[in-house]
N, C-alpha and C positions, 0 to 999 in steps of 0.2 A: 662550412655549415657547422663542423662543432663548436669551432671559438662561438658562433652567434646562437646557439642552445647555452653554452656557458652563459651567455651573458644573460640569457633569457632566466636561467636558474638564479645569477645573481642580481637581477634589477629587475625582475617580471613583478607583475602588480601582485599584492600583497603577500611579496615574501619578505618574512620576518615582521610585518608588518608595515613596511616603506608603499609608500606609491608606486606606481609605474613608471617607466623610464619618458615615458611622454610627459606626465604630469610634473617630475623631477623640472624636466627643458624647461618645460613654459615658464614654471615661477622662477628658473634661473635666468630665464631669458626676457621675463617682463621687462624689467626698469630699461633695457636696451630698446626693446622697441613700442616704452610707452605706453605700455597698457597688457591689457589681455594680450594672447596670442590672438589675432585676428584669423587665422587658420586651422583645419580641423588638422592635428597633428595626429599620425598612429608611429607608433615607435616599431621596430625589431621583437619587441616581445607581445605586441597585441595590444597595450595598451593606447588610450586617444585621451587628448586635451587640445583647450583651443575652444575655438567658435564652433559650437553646433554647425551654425548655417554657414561655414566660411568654405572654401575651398577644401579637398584631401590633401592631403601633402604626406606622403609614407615615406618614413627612412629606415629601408632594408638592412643598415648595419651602420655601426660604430662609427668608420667609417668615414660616414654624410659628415658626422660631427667634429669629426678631426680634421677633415678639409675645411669647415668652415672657421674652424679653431686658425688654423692655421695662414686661411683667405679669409676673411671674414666678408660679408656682402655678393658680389655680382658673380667676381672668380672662384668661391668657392664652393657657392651655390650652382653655377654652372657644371663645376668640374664632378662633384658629387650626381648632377642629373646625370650627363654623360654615359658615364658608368654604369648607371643604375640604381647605386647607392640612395638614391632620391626619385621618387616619382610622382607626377602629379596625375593620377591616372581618371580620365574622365566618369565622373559622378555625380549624380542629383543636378543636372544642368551645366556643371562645371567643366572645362577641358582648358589646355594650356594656354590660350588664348583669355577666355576670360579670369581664368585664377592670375594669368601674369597682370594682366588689366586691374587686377582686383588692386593686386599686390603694391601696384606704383601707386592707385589712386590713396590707400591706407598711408606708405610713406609720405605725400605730400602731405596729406590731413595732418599728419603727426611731427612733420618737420624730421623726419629719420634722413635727410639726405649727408649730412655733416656728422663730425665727432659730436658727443651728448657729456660737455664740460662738467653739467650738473650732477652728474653720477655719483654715487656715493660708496666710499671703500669698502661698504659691507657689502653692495652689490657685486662688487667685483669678488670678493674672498667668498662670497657664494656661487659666484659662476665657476671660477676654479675648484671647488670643492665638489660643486656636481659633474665637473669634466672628470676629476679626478675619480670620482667613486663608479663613473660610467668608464673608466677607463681609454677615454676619450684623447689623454695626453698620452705627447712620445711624439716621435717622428714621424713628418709630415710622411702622408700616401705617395707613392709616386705618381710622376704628371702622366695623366691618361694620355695613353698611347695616339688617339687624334690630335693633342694637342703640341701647338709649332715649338717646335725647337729652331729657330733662323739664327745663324752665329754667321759674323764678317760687322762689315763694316757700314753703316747705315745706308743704305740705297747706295751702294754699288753695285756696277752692271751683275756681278758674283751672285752677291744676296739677294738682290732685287730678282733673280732668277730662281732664286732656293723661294723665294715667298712664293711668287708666280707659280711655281711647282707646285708647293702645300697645296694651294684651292686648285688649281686648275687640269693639274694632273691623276685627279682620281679616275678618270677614262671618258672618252668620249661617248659608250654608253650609257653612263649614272648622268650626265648630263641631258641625254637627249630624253632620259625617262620622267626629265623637269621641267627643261623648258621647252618648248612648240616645235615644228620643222625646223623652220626659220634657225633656231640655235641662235637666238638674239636673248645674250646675260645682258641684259638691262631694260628702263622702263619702257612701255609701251606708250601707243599713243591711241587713247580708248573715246569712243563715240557716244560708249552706255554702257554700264555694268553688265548688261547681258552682250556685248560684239562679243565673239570669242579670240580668244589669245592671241592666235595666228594674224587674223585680222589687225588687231590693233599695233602688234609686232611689226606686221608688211607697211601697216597708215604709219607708222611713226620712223620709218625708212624711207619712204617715199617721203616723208614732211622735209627730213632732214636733206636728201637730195632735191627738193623743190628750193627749200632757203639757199646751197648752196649754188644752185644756177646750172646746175650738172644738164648739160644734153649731150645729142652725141660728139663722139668724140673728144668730149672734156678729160681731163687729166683729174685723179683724185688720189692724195696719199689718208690711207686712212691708217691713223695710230693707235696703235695698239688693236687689233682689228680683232680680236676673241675665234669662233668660230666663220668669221668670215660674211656673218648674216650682211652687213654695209655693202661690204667686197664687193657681193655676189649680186646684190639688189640694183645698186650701183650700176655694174654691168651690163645685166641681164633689164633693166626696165627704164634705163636713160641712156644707154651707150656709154655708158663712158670705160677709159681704159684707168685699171686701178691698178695700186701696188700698196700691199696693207703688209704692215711689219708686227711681228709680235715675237715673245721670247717665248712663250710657250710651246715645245715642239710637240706635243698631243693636238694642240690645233693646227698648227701648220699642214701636219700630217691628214686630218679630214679636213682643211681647204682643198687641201692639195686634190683629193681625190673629188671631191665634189664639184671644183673646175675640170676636172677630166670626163665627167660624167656631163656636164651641159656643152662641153663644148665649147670653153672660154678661155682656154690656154695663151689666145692672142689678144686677151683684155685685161687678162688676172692676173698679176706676181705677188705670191707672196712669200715675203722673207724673214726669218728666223734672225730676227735684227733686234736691238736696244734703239729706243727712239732716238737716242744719242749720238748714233752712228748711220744715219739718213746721211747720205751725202749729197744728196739736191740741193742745189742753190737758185731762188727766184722763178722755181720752175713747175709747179703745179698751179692748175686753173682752181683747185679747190682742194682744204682739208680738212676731213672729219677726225672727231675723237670721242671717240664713244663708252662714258665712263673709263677711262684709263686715269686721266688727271690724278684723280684719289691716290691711285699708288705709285707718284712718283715725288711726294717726301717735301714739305714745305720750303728747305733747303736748295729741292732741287726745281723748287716752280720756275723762278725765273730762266733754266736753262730749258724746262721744256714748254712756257711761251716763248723761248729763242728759236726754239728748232720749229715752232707753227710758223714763223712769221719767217722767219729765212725761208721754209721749203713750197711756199707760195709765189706765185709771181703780182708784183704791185698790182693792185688793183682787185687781185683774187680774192675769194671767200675761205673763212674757216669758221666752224663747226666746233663747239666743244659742249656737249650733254655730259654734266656733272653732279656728282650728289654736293651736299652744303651741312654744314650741324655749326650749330653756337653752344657756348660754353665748354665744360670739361671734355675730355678723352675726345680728340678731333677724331680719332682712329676708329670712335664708333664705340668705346666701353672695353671694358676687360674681358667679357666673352668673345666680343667679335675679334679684337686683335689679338688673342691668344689662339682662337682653333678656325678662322676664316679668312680673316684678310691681313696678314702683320705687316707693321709699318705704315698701313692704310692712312692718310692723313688728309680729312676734311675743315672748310671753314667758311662762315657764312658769305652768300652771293658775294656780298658786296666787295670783299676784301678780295676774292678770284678774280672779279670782273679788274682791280684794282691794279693785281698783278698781272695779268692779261696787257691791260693797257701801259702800264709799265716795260712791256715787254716790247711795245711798238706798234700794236695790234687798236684798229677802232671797231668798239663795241657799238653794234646799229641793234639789237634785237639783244633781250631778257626775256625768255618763255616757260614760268614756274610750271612744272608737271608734277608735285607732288601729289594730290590726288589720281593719279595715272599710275604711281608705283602701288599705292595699294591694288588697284585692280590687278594692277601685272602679278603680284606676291601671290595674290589668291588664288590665281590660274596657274601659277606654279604648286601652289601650296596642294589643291585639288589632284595632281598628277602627281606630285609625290606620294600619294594617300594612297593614290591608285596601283601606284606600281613598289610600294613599301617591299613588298616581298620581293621580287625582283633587285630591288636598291641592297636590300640587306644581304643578298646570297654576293654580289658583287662588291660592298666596300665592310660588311659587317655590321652588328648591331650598335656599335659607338658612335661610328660615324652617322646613320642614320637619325641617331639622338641629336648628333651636334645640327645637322641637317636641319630637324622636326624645329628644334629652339630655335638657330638661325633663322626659319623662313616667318615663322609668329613672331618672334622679336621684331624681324625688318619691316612687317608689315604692321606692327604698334606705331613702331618709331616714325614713320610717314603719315600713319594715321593721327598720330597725335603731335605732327609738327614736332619732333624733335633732332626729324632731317627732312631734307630738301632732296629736288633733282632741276635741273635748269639747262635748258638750251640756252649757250652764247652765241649768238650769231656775230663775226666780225669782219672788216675785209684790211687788207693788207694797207695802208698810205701808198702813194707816189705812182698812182696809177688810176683810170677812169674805170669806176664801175660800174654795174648794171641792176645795183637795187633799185628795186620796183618803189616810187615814190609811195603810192600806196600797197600796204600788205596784203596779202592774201591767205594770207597763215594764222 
């Protein structure tokens, strides 16, 4: 608090006769982004510039400015929220959702996605000159404590385990205070905006055991199995006997117990495995994967459409529900692979479907469910809200920021098509199967 009263003493609005340290940003920060500030800015000292009517946007300290100095755009405006160093606190109709909304539709109108060639050297000897008099420069902040540190070697079993950790191991309670019973991380499969979560979570487990032919006593390896919601559903509502592998041992741990509790010990195994190390040959009647694809590394697709199509018997089904993005950062942008999913790597349907088939696998069924992720985000997004204080006493107030941004981000990003989610349906070659010549899905 004192360094930020100093700095209020030496940049606060009309001392010595200088502007405020808001109105300072803006004219340093015009020619960057094109015009006015499209945002109601309030500085550290009280002072505001910017659009009257635009969004609030507060930076509680120096700080905000030096990370951005330092990140300029997505990662350093994240990293700055995070913290708190920045907040966009809901006002006059505005909340994170719509000021983020605001914020992209402004960059498009104004072409701000790329370097700005046309810049001129005094703009720049002006931007430096009010960093410097804000005190702004020197060495970068340290990286917020949420954010991934993953060292080794790119998607080896090693690191691919430290990532898997980052998100997955904050505890099995911060998760279930997000997503529905069920404990299904991924999209749902919704009837109408008003079905409630659970429901559309159970319809979109049951779609995907109706595609795969599951009755009883069918065989299902499911990969990368999360909290087990497949496993269990699987089990318990077609008969079938599963075996779902994941590297997370915080899920393993509540599968584990949650087969003991229904009484499925003789249908359920799950193991604390790398997909890599499935050692089944030609022997499952069917297999899912449910959102995992994403985090096993472009590098490494073709090895794991090798292990889908080895660990089915000819003629079987496999299941793959996956997200999709075109253009830059497959991995989803500089916030997501920095503080939620690192190494994460997406790319449009078409080229999955591509490598799938490459891998030896025939694609029969494409089932776009992007409209279904928003619904699913917001019925997360709602229980977050609800159980904030709770969330907070168990992972802390940083985390719950990366949280808040993540879940409004994920649900833009679907919303305005800049990602995907797609059911592949495929079945193994060299064997007779039993897709239903007409669909019923």
């Amino acid at each position: 608090m004192t360094a930020d009263r100093t700095l209020v003493e030496e940049t606060g609005p009309g001392h010595l006769g200088t502007p405020g340290v808001a109105q300072r940003i803006a004219e340093a920060v015009a020619p960057f982004v094109g015009g006015e500030l499209p945002v109601r800015l309030r500085a550290w000292d009280g002072s505001e510039a910017g659009s009257p009517d635009g969004p609030l946007v507060v930076l509680h300290s120096v700080d905000a400015v030096r990370r951005l100095l330092w990140h300029p755009g997505e990662l350093g405006a994240a990293q700055a929220y995070v913290t708190g160093e920045l907040d966009v606190p809901e006002q006059d109709g505005w909340d994170l959702d719509t000021a983020l909304t605001f914020a992209f539709a402004v960059a498009r109108e104004r072409g701000l996605s790329g370097a700005r060639p046309g810049l001129r050297p005094a703009a720049v000897v002006r931007a430096v000159r009010t960093a410097l008099d804000l005190k702004a420069l020197g060495r970068p902040p340290a990286a917020p404590a949420s954010q991934a540190d993953i060292k080794g070697r790119l998607h080896s079993a090693l690191r691919d385990r430290r990532a898997i950790s980052h998100h997955y191991d904050l505890s099995n309670e911060f998760y279930s205070l997000i997503l529905e019973p069920n404990m299904a991380y991924s999209s749902g499969y919704h009837s109408s905006p008003e079905q409630p979560l659970q429901e559309a979570q159970a319809a979109k487990l049951s779609l995907v055991c109706t595609k795969l032919g599951l009755t009883e006593g069918s065989t299902l390896l499911d990969v990368g199995c999360g909290w087990g919601s497949m496993s269990l559903h699987a089990a318990e509502h077609f008969g079938a006997r599963v075996v779902g592998v994941t590297i997370a041992a915080e899920q393993k741990r509540f599968i584990d117990e949650r087969i003991r509790e229904r009484g499925l010990e003789d249908r359920v195994e799950i193991r604390l495995q790398d997909y890599r190390e499935v050692p089944e040959r030609d022997h499952f009647d069917a297999v899912s994967s449910i959102e995992m694809g994403e985090h096993v590394g472009q590098r490494n697709y073709p090895t794991y459409a090798a292990v889908l199509h080895r660990s089915v018997r000819p003629g079987g089904r496999v299941l793959v529900q996956q997200m999709s993005r075109s253009g830059r950062w497959p991995g989803g942008g500089p916030f997501i692979e920095s503080f939620i999913a690192p190494d994460m790597y997406m790319r449009p349907v078409g080229e999955t479907v591509a490598m799938l088939e490459a891998g030896g696998l025939e694609v029969r069924d494409v089932h776009a469910l992007r409209e279904h992720y928003v619904l699913t985000v917001a019925g997360w997004l709602e229980r977050f809200e609800a159980n904030v204080d709770r969330l907070t006493e168990l992972v802390g107030e940083e985390v719950v920021r990366v949280w808040r941004l993540y879940l409004v981000g994920g649900s833009m990003a679907f919303r305005d098509g800049r990602m995907g989610v797609d059911q592949i349906l495929m079945v193994r070659p060299g064997g007779p199967h039993t897709l239903p010549l007409v669909r019923t899905w």
